[in-house]
C-alpha positions, 0 to 999 in steps of 0.5 A: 577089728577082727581077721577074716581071712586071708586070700589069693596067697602065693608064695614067691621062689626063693633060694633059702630054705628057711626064709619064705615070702607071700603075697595075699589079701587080708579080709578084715572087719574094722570097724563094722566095715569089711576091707580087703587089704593086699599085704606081703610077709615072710616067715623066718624059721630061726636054728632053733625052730621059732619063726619070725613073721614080718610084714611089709608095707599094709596099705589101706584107707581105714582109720584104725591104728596099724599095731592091732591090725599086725598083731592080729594078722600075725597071730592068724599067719602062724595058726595058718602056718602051724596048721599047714594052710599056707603054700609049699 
């Protein structure tokens, strides 16, 4: 299983400043396939500067367990994040 990318990301308004929400589509390998997967998270920076990645519902029609596949999406969310690639 492996990350490809993630695509079409937008960022929803919000009124707190610490808390930000995004819509995208994840391209992912599973299993020799490739699968584009629509998924919303959000990025919580906490007083002390760590941030929380959680995401919503993933929906997809592969037979691949979901742990790996958020861990894997939350890892290439904060790389995206820390390297400044995601929206304003």
């Amino acid at each position: 299983m492996k990350i490809l990318e993630l695509k079409q990301i937008e960022r929803e308004p919000g009124q707190v400043y610490y808390r930000r929400k995004f819509t995208a589509i994840a391209s992912m390998e599973i299993l020799a396939k490739e699968v584009d997967v629509p998924i919303n998270f959000i990025i919580e920076t906490g007083p002390l500067g760590d941030k929380k990645i959680d995401f919503g519902d993933i929906k997809g029609d592969f037979s691949y367990p979901i742990l790996p596949i958020v861990k894997s999406l939350r890892e290439y969310v904060k790389r995206m994040d820390n390297e400044g690639a995601l929206p304003l």
